[in-house]
C-alpha positions as CSV (number, residue, x, y, z in Angstrom):
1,X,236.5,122.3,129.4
2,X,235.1,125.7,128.0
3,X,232.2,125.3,125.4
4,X,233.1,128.1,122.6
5,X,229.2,129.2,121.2
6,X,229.8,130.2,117.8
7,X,228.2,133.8,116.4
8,X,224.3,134.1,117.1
9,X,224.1,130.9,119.7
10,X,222.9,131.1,123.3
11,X,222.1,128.5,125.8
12,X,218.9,129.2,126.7
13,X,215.7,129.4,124.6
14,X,215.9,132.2,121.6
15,X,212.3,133.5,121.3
16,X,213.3,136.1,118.2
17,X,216.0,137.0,116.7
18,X,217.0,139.8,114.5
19,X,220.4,140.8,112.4
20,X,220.8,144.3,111.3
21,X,224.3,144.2,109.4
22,X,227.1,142.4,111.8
23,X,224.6,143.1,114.8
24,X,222.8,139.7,116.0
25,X,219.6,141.1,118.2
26,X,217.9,138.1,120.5
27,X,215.2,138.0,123.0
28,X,216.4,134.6,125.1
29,X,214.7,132.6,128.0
30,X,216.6,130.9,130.6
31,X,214.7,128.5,133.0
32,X,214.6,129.0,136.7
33,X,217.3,126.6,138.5
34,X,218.9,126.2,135.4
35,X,223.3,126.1,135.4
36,X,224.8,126.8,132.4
37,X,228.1,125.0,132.1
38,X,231.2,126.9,131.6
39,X,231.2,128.6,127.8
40,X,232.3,131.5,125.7
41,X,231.2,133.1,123.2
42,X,233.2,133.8,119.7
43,X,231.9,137.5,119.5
44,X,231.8,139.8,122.1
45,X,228.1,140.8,123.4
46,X,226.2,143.0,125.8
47,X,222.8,141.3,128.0
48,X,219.8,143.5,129.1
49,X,218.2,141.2,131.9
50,X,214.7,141.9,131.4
51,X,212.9,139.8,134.6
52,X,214.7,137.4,136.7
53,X,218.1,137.5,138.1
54,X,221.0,134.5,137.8
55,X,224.8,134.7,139.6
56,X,227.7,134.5,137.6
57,X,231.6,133.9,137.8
58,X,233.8,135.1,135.1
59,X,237.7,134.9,135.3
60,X,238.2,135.1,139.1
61,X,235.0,137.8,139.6
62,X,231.7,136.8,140.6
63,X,228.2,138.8,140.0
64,X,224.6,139.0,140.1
65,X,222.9,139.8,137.7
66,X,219.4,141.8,138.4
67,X,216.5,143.3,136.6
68,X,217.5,146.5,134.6
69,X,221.2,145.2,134.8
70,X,223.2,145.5,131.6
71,X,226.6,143.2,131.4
72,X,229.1,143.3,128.7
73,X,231.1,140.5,127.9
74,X,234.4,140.5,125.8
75,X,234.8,137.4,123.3
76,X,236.0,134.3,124.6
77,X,235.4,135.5,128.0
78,X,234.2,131.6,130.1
79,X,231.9,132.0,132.2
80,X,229.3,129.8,134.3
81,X,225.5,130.9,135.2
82,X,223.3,129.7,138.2
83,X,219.7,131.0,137.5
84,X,217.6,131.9,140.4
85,X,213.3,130.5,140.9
86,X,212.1,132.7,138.9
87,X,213.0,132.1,134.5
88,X,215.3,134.8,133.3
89,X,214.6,137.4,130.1
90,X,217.5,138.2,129.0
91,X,217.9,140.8,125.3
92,X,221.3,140.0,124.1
93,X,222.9,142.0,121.7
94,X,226.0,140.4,119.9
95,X,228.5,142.9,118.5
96,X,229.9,141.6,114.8
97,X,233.7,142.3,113.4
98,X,232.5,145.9,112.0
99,X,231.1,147.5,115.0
100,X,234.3,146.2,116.9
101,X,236.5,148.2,114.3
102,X,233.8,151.5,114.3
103,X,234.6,151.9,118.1
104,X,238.4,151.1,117.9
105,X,238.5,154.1,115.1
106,X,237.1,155.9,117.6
107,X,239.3,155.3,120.4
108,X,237.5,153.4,122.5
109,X,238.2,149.7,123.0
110,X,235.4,146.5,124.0
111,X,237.8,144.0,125.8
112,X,237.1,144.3,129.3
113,X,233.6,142.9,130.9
114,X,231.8,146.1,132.3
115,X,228.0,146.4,133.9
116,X,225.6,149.0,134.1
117,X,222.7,148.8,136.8
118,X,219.3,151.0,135.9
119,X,219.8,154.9,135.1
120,X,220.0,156.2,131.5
121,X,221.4,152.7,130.0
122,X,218.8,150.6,131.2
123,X,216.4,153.3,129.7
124,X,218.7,152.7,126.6
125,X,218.6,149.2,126.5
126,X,214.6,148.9,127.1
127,X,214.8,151.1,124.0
128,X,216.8,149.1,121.9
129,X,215.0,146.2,123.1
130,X,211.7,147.5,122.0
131,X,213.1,148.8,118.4
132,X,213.4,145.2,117.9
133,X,210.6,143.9,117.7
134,X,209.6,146.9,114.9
135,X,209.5,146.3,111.5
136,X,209.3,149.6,110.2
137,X,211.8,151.8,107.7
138,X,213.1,153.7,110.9
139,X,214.0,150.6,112.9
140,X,217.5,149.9,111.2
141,X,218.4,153.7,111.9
142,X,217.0,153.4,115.5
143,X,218.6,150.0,116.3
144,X,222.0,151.4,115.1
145,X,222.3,154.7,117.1
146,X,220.8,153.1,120.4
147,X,223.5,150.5,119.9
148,X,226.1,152.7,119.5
149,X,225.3,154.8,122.3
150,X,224.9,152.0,124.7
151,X,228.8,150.9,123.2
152,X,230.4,154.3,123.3
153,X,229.6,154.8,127.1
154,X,230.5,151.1,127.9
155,X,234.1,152.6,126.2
156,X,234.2,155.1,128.9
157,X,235.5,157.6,126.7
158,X,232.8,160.4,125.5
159,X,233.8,161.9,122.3
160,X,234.5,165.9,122.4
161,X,232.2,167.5,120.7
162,X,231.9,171.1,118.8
163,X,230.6,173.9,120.8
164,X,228.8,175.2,117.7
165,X,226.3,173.3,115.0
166,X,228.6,172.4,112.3
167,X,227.2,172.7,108.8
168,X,227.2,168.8,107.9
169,X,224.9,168.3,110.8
170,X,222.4,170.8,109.2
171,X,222.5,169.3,106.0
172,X,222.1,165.9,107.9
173,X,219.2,167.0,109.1
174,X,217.5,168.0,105.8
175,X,218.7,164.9,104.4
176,X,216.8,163.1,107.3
177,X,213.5,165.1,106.1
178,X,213.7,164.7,102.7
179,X,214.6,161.3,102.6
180,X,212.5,160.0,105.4
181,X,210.6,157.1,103.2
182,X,213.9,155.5,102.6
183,X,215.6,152.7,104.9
184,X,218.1,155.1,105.8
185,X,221.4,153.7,107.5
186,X,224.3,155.4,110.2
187,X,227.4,154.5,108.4
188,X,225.8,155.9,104.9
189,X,225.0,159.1,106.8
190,X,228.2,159.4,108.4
191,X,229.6,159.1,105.0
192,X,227.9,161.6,103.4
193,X,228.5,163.9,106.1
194,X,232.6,163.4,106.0
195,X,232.6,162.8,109.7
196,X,232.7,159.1,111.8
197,X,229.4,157.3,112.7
198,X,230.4,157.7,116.6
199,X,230.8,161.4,116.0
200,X,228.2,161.7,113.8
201,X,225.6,160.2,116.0
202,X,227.0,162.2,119.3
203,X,227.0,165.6,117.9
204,X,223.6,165.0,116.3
205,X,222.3,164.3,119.7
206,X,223.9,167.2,121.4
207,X,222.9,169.6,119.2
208,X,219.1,167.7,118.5
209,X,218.1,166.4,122.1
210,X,217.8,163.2,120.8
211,X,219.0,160.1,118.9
212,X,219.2,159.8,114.8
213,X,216.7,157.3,114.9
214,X,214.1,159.3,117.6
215,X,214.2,162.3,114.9
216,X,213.6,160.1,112.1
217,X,210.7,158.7,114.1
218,X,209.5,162.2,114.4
219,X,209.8,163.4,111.0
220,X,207.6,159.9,110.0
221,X,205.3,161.0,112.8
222,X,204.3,164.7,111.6
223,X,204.0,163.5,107.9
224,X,201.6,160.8,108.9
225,X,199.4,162.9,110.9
226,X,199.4,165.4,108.3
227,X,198.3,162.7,105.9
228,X,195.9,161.8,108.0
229,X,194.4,165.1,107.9
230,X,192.9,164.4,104.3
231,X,189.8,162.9,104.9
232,X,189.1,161.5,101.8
233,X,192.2,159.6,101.0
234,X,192.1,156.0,102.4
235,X,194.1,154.4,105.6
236,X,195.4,151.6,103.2
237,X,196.8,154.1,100.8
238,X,198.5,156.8,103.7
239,X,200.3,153.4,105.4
240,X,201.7,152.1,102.4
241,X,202.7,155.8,101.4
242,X,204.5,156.0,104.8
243,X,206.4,153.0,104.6
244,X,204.4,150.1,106.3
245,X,204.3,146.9,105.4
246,X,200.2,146.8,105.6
247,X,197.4,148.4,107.3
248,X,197.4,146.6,110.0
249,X,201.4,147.1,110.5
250,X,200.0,151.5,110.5
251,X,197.7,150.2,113.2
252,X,199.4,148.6,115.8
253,X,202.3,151.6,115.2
254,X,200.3,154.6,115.7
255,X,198.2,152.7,118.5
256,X,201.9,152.4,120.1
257,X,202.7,156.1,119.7
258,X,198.9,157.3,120.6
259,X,196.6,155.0,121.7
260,X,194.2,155.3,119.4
261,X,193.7,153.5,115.8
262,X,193.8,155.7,112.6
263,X,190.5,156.2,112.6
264,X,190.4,157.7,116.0
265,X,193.4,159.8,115.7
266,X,192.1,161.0,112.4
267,X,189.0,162.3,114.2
268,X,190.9,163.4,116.7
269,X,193.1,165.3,114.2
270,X,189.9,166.8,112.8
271,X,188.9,168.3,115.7
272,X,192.0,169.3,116.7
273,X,192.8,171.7,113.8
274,X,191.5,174.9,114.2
275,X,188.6,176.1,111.7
C-alpha cells in the first residue's frame, strides 16, 4: 500500500515552512535509522539534502542520497527511504499547479525523477535555501527566480536567448530601480515586459550576470548605504524607509551582507568617502 501525502506534508519533522504563491518552501528533519514506508506525494517536489545522507528506491531504481545532492521527484512517484546514523536536513521545495503550467509553456516538462550532485545547482539550492529564511521585500523576487532556474535546468532544455539586449529588458531594469521599495513579483514583471517569466528571467541573467532577485538585492544595497551616509538621520527611520520590518530586522541583514551592525558600517561609510 502507497501512502499519498497530500500538498505541503512530509514525513519527517518540518522545522519552517514558507509558501510564496503555489510554491510550499520547508526545512525538514529526518532521524538517523529512520524508514520511511512507501509514500507519494500529490505534487511534484525537488529535495536539497543539507547534512546526512539516506538510500532510496523509486520505481525499479535505487539511490543515495548525499550532502549537496538535489533529487527531483514527479507527483505520485512511491518511494521508500532508509536514513543512515547520522539525522538528515533535507530543504524541500514543492512545486504547485502554476509553476507546473509556467514550465510546460515553456517547453520543458517535470515528470521524470532527475538528480543533481554539487556544482552550480547545489550553489543554487543553498541559495534558495537561505532566501528562505528572509523576510525582506526582495525575498519573494529572489525565492522565485532561484526556483525557476533550478526547474528550467532540471528540464534539460535551456531557452535560446537574444544575442543583443532587447529593449524590454532595459526598461525592466529601470523598473527594478525605481520600484525597488515594492514586493515586486516574476510573473508581474514578465507581464509588463510582453515576454514569458522563463525567458524573462534567462535573458535578464545573461545579459546582467546575475539573477532578478540578486539585482534587486543590489539596488536595496547601494540605496541603504547611501542612506546611511546621512549622519543625522536615525537607523530606525532608514530601515523602515528601506523596507524592513524593524531595526533589528536592518540589523541582522546588513550584518549578513557585511559583518558589521549599522552603526559600524555607517562609520565605516564615513571614512570611506573621500573628503
Amino acid at each position: 500500500m502507497t501512502e499519498r501525502l497530500a500538498s505541503g506534508r512530509f514525513l519527517g519533522k518540518t522545522l519552517c515552512q514558507r509558501t510564496v504563491g503555489d510554491l510550499v518552501l520547508a526545512d525538514v528533519r529526518y532521524p538517523a535509522g529512520a524508514t520511511l514506508p512507501r509514500h507519494a506525494h500529490e505534487r511534484p517536489y525537488f529535495c536539497l539534502i543539507r547534512r546526512g545522507g539516506y538510500n532510496e528506491a523509486f520505481g525499479r531504481r535505487t539511490r543515495s542520497c548525499t550532502p549537496g545532492m538535489i533529487a527531483f521527484h514527479p507527483p505520485g512517484e512511491p518511494h521508500t527511504q532508509a536514513f543512515g546514523d547520522r539525522a538528515v536536513a533535507s530543504f524541500n521545495v514543492e512545486i504547485g499547479p502554476e509553476w507546473l503550467y509556467r514550465m510546460r509553456e515553456a517547453g520543458g516538462a517535470l515528470d521524470q525523477p532527475v538528480e543533481f550532485r554539487g556544482g552550480d545547482m547545489n550553489r543554487l539550492g543553498l541559495r534558495l535555501y537561505k532566501e528562505t529564511r528572509r523576510k525582506d521585500k526582495a525575498s519573494t523576487l529572489a525565492i522565485e527566480t532561484l526556483t525557476l532556474e533550478i526547474l528550467l535546468a532540471m528540464t534539460g532544455r535551456p531557452p535560446v536567448l537574444e544575442k543583443t539586449k532587447p529593449k524590454w529588458l532595459t526598461r525592466a531594469q529601470e523598473a527594478l530601480e525605481a520600484r525597488y521599495e515594492e514586493p515586486l513579483a516574476l510573473r508581474a514583471m514578465a507581464k509588463e515586459a510582453g515576454v514569458h517569466p522563463v525567458y524573462f528571467a534567462s535573458t535578464f541573467r545573461r545579459f546582467y550576470g546575475c539573477s532578478v532577485g540578486e539585482y534587486l538585492r543590489r539596488v536595496r544595497f547601494e540605496r541603504l548605504s547611501r542612506m546611511l551616509r546621512e549622519p543625522g538621520r536615525p537607523l530606525a527611520e532608514i530601515a523602515l524607509a528601506a523596507g524592513f520590518a524593524d531595526q533589528s530586522h536592518f540589523t541582522r541583514t546588513l550584518r549578513r551582507f557585511t559583518g558589521m551592525t549599522p552603526a559600524q558600517y555607517r562609520t565605516f561609510l564615513r571614512f570611506k568617502t573621500p573628503g
